[in-house]
N, C-alpha and C positions, 0 to 999 in steps of 0.2 A: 836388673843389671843397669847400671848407671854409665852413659857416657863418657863423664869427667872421669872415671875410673878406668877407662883402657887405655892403650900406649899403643897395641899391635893388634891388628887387625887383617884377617886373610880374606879373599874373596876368591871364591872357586868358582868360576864362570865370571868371572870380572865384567866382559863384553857384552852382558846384557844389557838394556835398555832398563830395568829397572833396578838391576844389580850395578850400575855405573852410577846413577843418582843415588842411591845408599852410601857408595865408595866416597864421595861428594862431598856428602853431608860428611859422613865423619873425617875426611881432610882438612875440612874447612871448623871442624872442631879440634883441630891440633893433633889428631891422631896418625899415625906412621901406616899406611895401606897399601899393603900389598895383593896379587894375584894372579889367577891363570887362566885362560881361554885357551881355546884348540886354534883361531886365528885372529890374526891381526887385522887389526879394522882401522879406519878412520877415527872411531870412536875412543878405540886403545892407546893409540898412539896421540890422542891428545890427553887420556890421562896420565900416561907415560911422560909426558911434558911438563904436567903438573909436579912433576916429582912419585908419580907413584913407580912401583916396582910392579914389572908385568912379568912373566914368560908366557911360554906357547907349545912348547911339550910338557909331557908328564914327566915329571922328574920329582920325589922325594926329596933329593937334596937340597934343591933350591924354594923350598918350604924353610920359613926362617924357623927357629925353633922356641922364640918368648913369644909366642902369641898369647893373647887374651879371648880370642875369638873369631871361630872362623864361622864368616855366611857365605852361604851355598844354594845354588837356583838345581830345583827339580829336573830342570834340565839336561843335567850331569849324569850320566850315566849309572848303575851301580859298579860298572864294567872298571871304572877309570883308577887309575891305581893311585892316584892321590887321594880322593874320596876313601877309598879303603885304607890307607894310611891314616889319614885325618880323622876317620874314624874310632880309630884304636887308641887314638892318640891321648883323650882324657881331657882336652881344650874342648869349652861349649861350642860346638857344632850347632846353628839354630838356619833355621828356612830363612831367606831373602824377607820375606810378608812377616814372621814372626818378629823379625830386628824390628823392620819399620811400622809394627804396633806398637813396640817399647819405645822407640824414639817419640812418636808422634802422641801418644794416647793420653800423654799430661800437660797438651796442648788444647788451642780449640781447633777442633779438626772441621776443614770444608771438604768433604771428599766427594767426589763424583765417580759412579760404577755405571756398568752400560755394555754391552757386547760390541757395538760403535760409537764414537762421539766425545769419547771418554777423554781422551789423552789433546782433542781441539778446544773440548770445555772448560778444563783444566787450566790448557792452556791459555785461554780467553782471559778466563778468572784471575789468576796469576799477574796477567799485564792489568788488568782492571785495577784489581787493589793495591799493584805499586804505583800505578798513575794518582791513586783515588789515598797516598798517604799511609796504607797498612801492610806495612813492611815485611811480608808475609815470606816462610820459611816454603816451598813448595820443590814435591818430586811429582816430576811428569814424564810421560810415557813417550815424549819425543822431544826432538830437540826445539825448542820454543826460538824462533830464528831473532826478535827483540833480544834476547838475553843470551845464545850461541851456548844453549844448553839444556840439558833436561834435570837442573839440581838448580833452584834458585835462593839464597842464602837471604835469611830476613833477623832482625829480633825482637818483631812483636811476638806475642803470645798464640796467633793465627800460622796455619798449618794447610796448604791446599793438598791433597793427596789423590792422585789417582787409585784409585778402587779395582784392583785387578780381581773378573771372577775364576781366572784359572788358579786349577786345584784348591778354591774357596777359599782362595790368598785374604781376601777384602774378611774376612771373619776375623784375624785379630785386631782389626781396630773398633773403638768407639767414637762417632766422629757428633759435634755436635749438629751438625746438617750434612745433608746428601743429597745429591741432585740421578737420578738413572734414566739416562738416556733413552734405553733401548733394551730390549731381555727376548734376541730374534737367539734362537739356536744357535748353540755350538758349543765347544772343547764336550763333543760328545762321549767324548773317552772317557770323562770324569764327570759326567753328569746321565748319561746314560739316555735321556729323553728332555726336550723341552719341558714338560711339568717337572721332574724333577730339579731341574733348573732354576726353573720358578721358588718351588716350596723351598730346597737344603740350600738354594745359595740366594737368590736376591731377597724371597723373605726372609730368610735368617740374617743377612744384612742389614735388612732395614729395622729389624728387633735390637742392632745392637745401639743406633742412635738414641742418644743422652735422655731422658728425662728432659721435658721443656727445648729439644730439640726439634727439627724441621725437614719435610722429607718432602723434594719435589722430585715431579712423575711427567715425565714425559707423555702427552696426552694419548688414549689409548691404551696405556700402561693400566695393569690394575694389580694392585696388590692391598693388604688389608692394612689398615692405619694401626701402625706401634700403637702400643697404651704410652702415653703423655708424651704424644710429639706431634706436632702441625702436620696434613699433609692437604699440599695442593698441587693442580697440573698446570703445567705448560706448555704450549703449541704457539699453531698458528691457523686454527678452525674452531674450537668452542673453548677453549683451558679457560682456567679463572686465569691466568698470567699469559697474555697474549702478544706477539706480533701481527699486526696491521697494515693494511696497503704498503703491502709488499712492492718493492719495483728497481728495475734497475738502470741508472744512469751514467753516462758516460765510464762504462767498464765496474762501477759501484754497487751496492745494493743498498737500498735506504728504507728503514721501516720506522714504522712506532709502536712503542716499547706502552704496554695495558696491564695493568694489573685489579681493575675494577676501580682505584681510587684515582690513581699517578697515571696521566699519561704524556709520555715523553716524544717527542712529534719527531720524525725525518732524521733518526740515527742513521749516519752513513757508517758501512762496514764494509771492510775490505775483504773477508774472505765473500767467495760464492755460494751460493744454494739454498734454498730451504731449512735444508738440513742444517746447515751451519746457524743462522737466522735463530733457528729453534738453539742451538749450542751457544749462541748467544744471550739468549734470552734466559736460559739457566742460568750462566754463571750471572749475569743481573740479578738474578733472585738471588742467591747467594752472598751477593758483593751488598745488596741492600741490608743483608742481616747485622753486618758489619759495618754499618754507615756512608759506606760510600754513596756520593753525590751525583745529581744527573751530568751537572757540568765534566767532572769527571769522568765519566762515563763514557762521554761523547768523545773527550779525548781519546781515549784510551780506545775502543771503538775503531775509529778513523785512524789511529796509529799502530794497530797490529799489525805485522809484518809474518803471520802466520807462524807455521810448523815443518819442520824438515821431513820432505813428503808425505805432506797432506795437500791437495793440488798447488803442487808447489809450481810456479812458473820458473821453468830452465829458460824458453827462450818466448820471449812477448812483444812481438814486433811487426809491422804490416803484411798480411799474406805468411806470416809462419807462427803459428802456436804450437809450444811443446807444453807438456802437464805430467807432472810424474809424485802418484800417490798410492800410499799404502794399502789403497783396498787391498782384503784380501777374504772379503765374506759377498754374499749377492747383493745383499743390501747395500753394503760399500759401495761395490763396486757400480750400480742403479744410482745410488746419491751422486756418487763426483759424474756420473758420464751425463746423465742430468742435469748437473749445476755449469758443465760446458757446453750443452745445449742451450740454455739460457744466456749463458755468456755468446756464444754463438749460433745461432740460430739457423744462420745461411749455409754453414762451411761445413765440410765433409770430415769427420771423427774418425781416425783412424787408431785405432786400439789395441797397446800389446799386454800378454795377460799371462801373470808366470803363478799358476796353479800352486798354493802353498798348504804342505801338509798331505799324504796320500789320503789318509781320513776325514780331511775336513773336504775334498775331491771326490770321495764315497759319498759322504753323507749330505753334499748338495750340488750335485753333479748336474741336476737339472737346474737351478737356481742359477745355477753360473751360465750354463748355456743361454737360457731365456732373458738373462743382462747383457752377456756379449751381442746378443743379436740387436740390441739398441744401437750398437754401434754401426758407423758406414762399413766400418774394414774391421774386422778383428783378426790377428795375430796370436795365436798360443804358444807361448814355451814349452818344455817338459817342466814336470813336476820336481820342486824344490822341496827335497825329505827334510828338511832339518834333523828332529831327534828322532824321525819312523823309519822302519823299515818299509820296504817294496808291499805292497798289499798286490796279490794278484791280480790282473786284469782291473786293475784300476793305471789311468796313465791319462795323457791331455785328451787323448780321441777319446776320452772317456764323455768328456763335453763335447768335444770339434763334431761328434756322432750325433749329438742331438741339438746342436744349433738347425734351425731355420736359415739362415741368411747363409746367400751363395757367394758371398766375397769373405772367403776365412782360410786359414794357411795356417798350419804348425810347422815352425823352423826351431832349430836348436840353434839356443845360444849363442855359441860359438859363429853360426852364419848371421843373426840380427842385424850386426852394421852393416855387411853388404847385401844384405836384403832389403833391407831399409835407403842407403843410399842409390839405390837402382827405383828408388818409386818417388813419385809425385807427392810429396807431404804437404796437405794445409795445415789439419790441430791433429797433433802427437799426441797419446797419453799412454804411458806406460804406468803399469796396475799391477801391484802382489807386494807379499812382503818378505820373498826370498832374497835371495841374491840381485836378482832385477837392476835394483840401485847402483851396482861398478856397472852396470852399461849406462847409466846414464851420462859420464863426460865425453864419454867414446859418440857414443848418438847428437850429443847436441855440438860437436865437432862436424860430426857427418852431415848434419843439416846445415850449419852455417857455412 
C-alpha cells in the first residue's frame, strides 16, 4: 500500500501516543484524517486544530464513508461498536505497527526498542541529527519538548522510529540499525515470562536488522549477534562504546563520549542520570552511522530541551523542586528518583506514585515497593486500569504492604491537592503513566 495513493484515512484510537504520530505523518503527506477516542486529551485537541476531524463516542454515523484505510491500536476493545462496524466494512483495517512498517521499511530505519529508554533515546537522536544536518523523518513515543511533538517531518531518506515491544509491534519493521536499551520484564500478558521475551521478541527483532546493518546493546544486555550485522555495547562500566568521568556541574552532567578510537572530552547534557548519559551515548552511536559530527553533537547535546514527562521540571526555583515523569515500571521509577538524588543530594524527595495497569502491579508489586522506599515520603494513588479489568485483591496496599519506609500514605486522587498543599514541599516528583499528568497544573498552582 502506497501512501501517494490514499485520500482518507480513519484512526480508531486517534489519542494514542503512537497512533497520533502515524495521524502526523500522513497529514503532513496531504492526506484527509480522521478519528475516534473515548476522551479528549490535550493531545486531541491539538490535532483537532491541525484540521483533523475527531469524535469521542461511538457513533457509526460519523465514520466518513470513502475511506481508504482504517488504523487501529489493540487497544480498542473488541466490545466497541465501531471496530465491529469497521470490521465488516471491507476498508483494509491494519494494526497501528503494521501501517508504520509500510511507511518506514523503504527508508533507512534508526530504530531504538528497550522496555525503558526508548522514547528519550529516540528522542536524543532525532535533535542530534537535525542539529547534525539529516533531515530525518522520526515518530516518537513522546512529545519531544525542541519540536512540541511526537511526529517530526524530514526529507532525507533517514527514518528514527521508536521500536514498541508490545504485542511484538517492533516485528514489522526492517531497520538498518538498532540501539536496545533495556529487555527488564513486562507486557506480561503477551509475553508470558522474561525469557520468552528475550527469544519471540527482542531476538526476533534483532534478526530483522538489514544485512550489513548495526545492533547496539546496552551493556549487560546479551543477545546473539544477527548473521551479517555489527554488534557492539554501550555503557558507562566496561562497553566497547563508553561514557567517562561522569560529573555534574552547576545543575549539568558532563561526560566523555569513548568509543575505543574517538574520544570526545566534557559533552555537557542537559537531561539527568546515568541512565539518560547511557540514552545518550546510544543515539551517538547511531547519529555516527549517519555522519554526524562531534561539533554537532555538542550542540545538539547542550540544546535538548528534553520530553514531555520524562523528569520534566514544572517548577525549578530556590527551596522548590517539582519533577514529573512517566515512570511506570521499577526500574523507571529507581532511574529518575536517582537521577534527583544526584541532582539533589541534601533535600528531602517526596514521591507520588499512580500504580499503572492492575497486571503490571501483580506482576511487580515488590519491585515497586523496594523503589518507593528510596524515596523520603512516598504517596500512592489507586491504580489506574486503562484497558484491564479489576484483578482481585490486587489494589495500591498491594505495595503500600510491603514498603519498609514508615513515611508512606495512600490518598485518592481527588484529595492530592489538598493533601499536598497542607505539607511542607522541598523536591516534588509525581511518577506513573495513568492519568497523574491533569494533576500536574493543579499541583504546581498549589505549590506556588
Amino acid at each position: 500500500m502506497k501512501v501517494s495513493k490514499l485520500k482518507n484515512v480513519y484512526f480508531l484510537g486517534i489519542g494514542g501516543i503512537g497512533m497520533s504520530a502515524l495521524a502526523r505523518y500522513m497529514q503532513t503527506n496531504g492526506i484527509n484524517v480522521y478519528g475516534y477516542d473515548k476522551t479528549a486529551t490535550k493531545l486531541t485537541k491539538t490535532l483537532e486544530k491541525s484540521g483533523m476531524k475527531i469524535h469521542y463516542h461511538e457513533d457509526v454515523d460519523l465514520i466518513p464513508t470513502d475511506l481508504d484505510l482504517i488504523v487501529y491500536t489493540p487497544a480498542i476493545p473488541d466490545s466497541n461498536q465501531e471496530k465491529k462496524y469497521l470490521l465488516k466494512s471491507g476498508i483494509p483495517f491494519k494494526k497501528r505497527a503494521e501501517v508504520l512498517g509500510w511507511v518506514s521499511n523503504e527508508r533507512k530505519i534508526l530504530a531504538v526498542a528497550g522496555t525503558h529508554g526508548k522514547t528519550t533515546t529516540c528522542s536524543i537522536l532525532t535533535h542530534v541529527l537535525k542539529i547534525g544536518g539529516v533531515d530525518c523523518n522520526a515518530f516518537l513515543g513522546g512529545i519531544a519538548m525542541n519540536y512540541k511533538s511526537n511526529f517530526v517531518a524530514g526529507k532525507s531518506k533517514v527514518v528514527v522510529v521508536e521500536a514498541d515491544e508490545y504485542d511484538r509491534s517492533f516485528l514489522h519493521l526492517s531497520p538498518y540499525a538498532a540501539a536496545i536499551t533495556s529487555m527488564d520484564a513486562d507486557h506480561l500478558d503477551i509475553y508470558q515470562d522474561a525469557k520468552q521475551m528475550k527469544s519471540s521478541g527482542f531476538n526476533a527483532f534483532s534478526k530483522r536488522i538489514k544485512k550489513g546493518g548495526h545492533l547496539f546493546l546496552n551493556e549487560g544486555l546479551q543477545l546473539r549477534k544477527p548473521n551479517g550485522v555489527s554488534k557492539r555495547h554501550y555503557g558507562v562500566v566496561k562497553a566497547e562504546i563508553q561514557a567517562r568521568n561522569i560529573k555534574v556541574k552547576n545543575g549539568y552532567f558532563y561526560f566523555d563520549f569513548c568509543d575505543g578510537k574517538t574520544v570526545w572530552k566534557d559533552l555537557k547534557f542537559t537531561l539527568p542520570g546515568v541512565h539518560n548519559i547511557e540514552n545518550a551515548v546510544a543515539a551517538i552511536s547511531l547519529a555516527r552511522l549517519v555522519k554526524v559530527k562531534e561539533a554537532e553533537v555538542r550542540k545538539a547535546l547542550a540544546s535538548f530541551k528534553g520530553i514531555k514527562r520524562r523528569f520534566e521540571f514544572i517548577i525549578r526555583k530556590r527551596g522548590l523542586t517539582y519533577i514529573d515523569d512517566y515512570a511506570h515500571h521499577p526500574t523507571e521509577i529507581v532511574a529518575a528518583i536517582n537521577a534527583a538524588r544526584m541532582l539533589y543530594p541534601e533535600r528531602k524527595l517526596t514521591g507520588v506514585f499512580q500504580p499503572h495497569l492492575y497486571s503490571r502491579t501483580k506482576d511487580f508489586k515488590i519491585g515497586f515497593a523496594k523503589a518507593l522506599d528510596l524515596l523520603d515520603e512516598a504517596i500512592l494513588l489507586p491504580i489506574y486500569p486503562a484497558r484491564e479489568k479489576p484483578i482481585k485483591g490486587v489494589t495500591s496496599k498491594s505495595i503500600f504492604d510491603l514498603m519498609k519506609s514508615k513515611n508512606k500514605k495512600i490518598v485518592k486522587k481527588e484529595k492530592l491537592l489538598e493533601f499536598i498543599k497542607n505539607k511542607k514541599v522541598d523536591v516534588l516528583m509525581t511518577l506513573g503513566a495513568g492519568d497523574i499528568d491533569t494533576e500536574v497544573q493543579g499541583l504546581k498552582n498549589a505549590l506556588a
